[in-house]
BALO-231094 format. One line per 4 residues: number of its first residue (from 1); for each residue x, y, z of C-alpha. Coordinates in nm, 3 decimals, padded with zeros to 5 digits, always signed. Layout:
BEGIN
NUM	X:Y:Z ~ ... .
END
This chain:
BEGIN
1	+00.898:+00.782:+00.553 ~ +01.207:+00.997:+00.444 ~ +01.556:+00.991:+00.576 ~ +01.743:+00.774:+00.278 .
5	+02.146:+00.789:+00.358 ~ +02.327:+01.107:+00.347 ~ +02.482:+01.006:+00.021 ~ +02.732:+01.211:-00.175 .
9	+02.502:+01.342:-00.445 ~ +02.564:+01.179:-00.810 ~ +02.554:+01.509:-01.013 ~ +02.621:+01.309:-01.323 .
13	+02.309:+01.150:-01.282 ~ +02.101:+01.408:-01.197 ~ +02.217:+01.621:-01.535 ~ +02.121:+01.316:-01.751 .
17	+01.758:+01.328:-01.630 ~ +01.653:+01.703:-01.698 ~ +01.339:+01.835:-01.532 ~ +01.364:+01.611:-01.286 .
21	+01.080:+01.788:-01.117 ~ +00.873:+01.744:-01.427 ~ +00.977:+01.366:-01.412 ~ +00.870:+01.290:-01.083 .
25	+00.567:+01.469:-01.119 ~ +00.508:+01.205:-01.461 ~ +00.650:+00.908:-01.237 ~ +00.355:+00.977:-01.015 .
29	+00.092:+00.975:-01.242 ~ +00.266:+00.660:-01.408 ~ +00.252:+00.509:-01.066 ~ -00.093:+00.574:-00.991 .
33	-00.230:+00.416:-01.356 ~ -00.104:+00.107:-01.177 ~ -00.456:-00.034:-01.128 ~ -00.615:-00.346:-01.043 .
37	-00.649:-00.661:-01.294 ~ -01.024:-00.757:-01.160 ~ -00.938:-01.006:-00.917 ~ -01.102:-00.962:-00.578 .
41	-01.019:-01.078:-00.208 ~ -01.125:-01.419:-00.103 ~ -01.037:-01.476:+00.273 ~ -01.004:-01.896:+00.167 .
45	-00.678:-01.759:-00.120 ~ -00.467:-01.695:+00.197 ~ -00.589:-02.009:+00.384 ~ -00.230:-02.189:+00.332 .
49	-00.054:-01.880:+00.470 ~ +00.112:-01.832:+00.859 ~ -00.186:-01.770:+01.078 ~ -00.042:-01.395:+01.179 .
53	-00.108:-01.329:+00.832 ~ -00.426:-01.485:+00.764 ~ -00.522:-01.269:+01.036 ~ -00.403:-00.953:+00.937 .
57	-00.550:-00.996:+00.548 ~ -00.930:-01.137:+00.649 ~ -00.857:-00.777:+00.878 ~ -00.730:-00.554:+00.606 .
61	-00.957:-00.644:+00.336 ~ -01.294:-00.677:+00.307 ~ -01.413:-00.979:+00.116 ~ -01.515:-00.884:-00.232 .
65	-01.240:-00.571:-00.164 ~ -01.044:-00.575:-00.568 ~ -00.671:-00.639:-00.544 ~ -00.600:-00.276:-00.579 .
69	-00.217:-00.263:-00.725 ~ -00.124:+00.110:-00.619 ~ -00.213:+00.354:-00.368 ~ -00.237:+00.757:-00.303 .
73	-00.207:+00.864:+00.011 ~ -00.179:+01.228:+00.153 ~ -00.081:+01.320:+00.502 ~ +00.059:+01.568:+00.755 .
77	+00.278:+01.521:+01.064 ~ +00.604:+01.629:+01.233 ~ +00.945:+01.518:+01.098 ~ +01.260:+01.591:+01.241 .
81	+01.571:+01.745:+01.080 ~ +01.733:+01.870:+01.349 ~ +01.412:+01.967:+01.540 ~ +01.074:+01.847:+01.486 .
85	+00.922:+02.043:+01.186 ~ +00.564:+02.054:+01.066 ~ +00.505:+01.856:+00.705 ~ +00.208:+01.831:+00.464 .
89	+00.275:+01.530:+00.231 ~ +00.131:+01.333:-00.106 ~ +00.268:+01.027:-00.176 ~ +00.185:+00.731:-00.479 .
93	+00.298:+00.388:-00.419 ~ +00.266:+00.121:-00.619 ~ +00.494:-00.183:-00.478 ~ +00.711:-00.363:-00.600 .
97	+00.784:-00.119:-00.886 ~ +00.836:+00.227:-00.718 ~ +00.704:+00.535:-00.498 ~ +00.704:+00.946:-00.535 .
101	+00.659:+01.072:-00.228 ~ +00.615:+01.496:-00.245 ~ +00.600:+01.746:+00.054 ~ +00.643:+02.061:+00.214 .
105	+00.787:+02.101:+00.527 ~ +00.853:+02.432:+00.739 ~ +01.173:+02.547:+00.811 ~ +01.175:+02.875:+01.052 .
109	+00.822:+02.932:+00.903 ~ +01.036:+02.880:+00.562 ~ +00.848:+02.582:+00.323 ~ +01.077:+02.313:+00.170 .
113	+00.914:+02.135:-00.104 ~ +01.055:+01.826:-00.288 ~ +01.065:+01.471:-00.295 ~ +01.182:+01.148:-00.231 .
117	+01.119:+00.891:-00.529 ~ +01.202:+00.532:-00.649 ~ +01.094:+00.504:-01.001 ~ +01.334:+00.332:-01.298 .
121	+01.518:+00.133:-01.063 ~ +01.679:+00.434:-00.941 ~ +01.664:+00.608:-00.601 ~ +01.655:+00.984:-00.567 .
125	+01.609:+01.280:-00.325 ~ +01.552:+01.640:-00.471 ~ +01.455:+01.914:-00.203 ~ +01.485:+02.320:-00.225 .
129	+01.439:+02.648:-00.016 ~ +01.125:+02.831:-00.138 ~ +01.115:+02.648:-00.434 ~ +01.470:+02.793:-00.578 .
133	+01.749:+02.685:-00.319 ~ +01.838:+02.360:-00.342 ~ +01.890:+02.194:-00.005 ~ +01.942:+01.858:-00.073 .
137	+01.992:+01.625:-00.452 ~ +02.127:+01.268:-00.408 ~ +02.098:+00.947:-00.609 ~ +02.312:+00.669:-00.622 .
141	+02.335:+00.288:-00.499 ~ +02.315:+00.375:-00.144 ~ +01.989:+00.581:-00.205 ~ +01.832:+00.305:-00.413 .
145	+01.916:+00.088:-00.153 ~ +01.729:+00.269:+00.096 ~ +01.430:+00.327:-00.088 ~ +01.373:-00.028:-00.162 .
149	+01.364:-00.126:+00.148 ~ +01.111:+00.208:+00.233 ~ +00.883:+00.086:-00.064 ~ +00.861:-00.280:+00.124 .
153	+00.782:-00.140:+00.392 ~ +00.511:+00.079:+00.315 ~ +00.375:-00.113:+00.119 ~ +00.259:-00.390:+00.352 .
157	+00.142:-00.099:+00.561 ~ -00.056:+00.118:+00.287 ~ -00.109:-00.176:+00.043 ~ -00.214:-00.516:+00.195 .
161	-00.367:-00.602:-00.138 ~ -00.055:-00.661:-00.311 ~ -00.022:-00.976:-00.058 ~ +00.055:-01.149:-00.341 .
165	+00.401:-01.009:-00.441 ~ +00.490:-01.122:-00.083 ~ +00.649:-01.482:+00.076 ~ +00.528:-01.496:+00.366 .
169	+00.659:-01.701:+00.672 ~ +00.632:-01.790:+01.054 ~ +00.742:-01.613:+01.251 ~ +00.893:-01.606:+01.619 .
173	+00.579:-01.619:+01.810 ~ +00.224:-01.677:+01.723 ~ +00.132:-01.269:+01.711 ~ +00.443:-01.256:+01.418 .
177	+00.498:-01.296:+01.027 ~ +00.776:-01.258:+00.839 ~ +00.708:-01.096:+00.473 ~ +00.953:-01.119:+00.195 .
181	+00.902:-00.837:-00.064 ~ +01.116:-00.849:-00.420 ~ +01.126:-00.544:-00.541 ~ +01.080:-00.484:-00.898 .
185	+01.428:-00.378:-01.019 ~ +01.826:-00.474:-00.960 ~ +02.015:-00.177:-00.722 ~ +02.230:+00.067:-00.917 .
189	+02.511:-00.067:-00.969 ~ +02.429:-00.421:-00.851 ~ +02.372:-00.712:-01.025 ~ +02.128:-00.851:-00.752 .
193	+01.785:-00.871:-00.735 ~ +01.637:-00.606:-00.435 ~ +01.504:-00.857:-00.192 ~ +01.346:-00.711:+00.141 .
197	+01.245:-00.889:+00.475 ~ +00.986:-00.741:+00.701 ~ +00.883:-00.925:+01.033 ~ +00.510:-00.785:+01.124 .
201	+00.404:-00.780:+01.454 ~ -00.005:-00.882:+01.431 ~ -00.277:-00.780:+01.695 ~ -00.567:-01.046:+01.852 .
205	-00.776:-00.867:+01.614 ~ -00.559:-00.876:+01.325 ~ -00.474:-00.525:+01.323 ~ -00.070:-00.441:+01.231 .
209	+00.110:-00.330:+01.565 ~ +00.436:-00.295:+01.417 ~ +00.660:-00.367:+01.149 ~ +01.035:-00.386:+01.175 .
213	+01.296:-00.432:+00.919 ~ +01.702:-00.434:+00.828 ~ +01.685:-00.141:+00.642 ~ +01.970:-00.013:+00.477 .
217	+02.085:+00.352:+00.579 ~ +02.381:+00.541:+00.785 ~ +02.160:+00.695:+01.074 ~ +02.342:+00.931:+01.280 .
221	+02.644:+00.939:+01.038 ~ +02.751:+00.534:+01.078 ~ +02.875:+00.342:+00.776 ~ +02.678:+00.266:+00.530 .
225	+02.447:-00.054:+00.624 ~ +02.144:-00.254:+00.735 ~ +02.038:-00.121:+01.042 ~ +01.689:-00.186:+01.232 .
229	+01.438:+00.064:+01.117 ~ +01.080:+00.018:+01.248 ~ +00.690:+00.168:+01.216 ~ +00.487:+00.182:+01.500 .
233	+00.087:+00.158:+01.436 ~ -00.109:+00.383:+01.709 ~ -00.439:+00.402:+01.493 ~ -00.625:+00.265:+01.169 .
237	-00.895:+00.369:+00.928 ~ -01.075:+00.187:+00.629 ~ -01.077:+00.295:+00.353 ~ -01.239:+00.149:-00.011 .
241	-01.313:-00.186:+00.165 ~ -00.938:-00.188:+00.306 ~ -00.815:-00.126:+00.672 ~ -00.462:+00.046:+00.688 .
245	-00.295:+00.241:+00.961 ~ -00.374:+00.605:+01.017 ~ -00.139:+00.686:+01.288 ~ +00.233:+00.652:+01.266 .
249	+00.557:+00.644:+01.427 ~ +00.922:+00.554:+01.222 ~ +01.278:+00.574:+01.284 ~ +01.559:+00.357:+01.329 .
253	+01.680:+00.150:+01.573 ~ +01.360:+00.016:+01.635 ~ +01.388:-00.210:+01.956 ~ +01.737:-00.072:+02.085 .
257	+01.849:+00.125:+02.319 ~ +01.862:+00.413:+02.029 ~ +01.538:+00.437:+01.917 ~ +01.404:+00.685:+02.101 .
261	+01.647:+00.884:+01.927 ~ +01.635:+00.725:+01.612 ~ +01.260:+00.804:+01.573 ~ +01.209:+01.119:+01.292 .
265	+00.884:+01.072:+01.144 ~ +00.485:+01.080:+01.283 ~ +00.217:+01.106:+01.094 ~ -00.142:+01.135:+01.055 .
269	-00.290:+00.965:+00.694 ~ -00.598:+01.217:+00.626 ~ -00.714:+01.042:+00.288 ~ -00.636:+00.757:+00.082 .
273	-00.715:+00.662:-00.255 ~ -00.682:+00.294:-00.371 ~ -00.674:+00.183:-00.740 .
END
């Protein structure tokens, strides 16, 4: 789910990392070596959680399922930059240490390739015109920022198995958990750890509904900030023993008066890949 902060690009960062292309293209395969230790799901190891996420686990996973550490999905769906525009999409995630997330999108029947990352601690968006106009390049704190909070997000959609890297507590109501995701790295330019909170909204059958977070951002051109930023679940698939959703909504301002206008991403998931 794209759409980091419209953030001033750093071009001094971007010229120390040549190839950046080339890098992201390593980060991914980096990412995806991430691979399970051996240990496997046992529905009694998350017997002392909040029921709302017993339930969703002893959904997602299949007993026996391994405690896969980083996931490959690919996808296609609509995204909107200015007006909705057709995508095809790849995307490695391996939580809490980083994502690469690569696509092409259509653009007056024009394709924009590129990608959003989080790898080294840093955040960074790189994006060009037939493959040789650049549209878009930004890094910096307010990037990272973003991205963090993207990567704890998705991955207690994509990758329930990493349940582990997670506090979880109650919630509001009985159908709600609250996850607590530290991310893997300190922001640029910030001495503090990355910490994200996610509040999951769980289904009678244990099946994720929604997931809503303070994410930070500047949608529509506000000030820098945390803002609400939320993914709505319409379908799920299994997939390797584990049950994710295969039918997406995102945007910000989830549950305000905005977020019908907030919302800039759908999505189908057509295959994933767990290791």
């Amino acid at each position: 789910m794209t759409a980091h902060p419209r953030t001033s690009p750093d071009r001094a960062a971007n010229r120390s990392r040549p190839g950046t292309a080339r890098a992201a293209r390593q980060d991914r395969a980096w990412l995806a070596g991430i691979t399970a230790r051996g240990d496997r799901f046992d529905p009694d190891a998350v017997a002392d959680l909040p029921e709302p996420a017993r339930r969703f686990l002893r959904h997602a996973v299949t007993p026996g399922t391994p405690l896969w550490r980083s996931v490959e999905l690919r996808m296609r769906g609509r995204i909107r930059i200015g007006a909705w525009r057709p995508f095809t999409a790849r995307q490695v995630l391996a939580p809490p240490t980083g994502f690469v997330w690569a696509a092409t999108a259509r653009f007056a029947g024009l394709p924009v390739t590129g990608f959003d990352r989080l790898t080294g601690g840093t955040g960074q968006m790189r994006w060009k015109l037939l493959g040789l106009l650049p549209v878009l390049t930004a890094t910096g704190a307010d990037v990272t920022r973003s991205a963090a909070g993207r990567l704890a997000g998705e991955g207690l959609c994509w990758l329930p198995t990493g349940y582990p890297d997670v506090a979880w507590s109650a919630g509001d109501d009985p159908d709600t958990v609250t996850a607590t995701y530290r991310i893997g790295h300190r922001y640029a330019g910030d001495d503090r750890t990355a910490s994200e909170v996610a509040h999951l909204r769980i289904g009678p059958d244990g099946g994720l509904r929604e997931l809503v977070l303070q994410r930070w951002g500047d949608p529509g051109g506000r000030p820098a900030g945390r803002y609400p930023f939320g993914v709505a679940v319409e379908a799920e698939r299994t997939w390797q023993g584990v049950t994710v959703p295969s039918i997406v909504r995102a945007g910000w301002d989830r549950g305000t008066d905005r977020q019908a206008e907030g919302e800039f991403f759908r999505a189908e998931i057509t295959d994933v890949t767990f290791r």
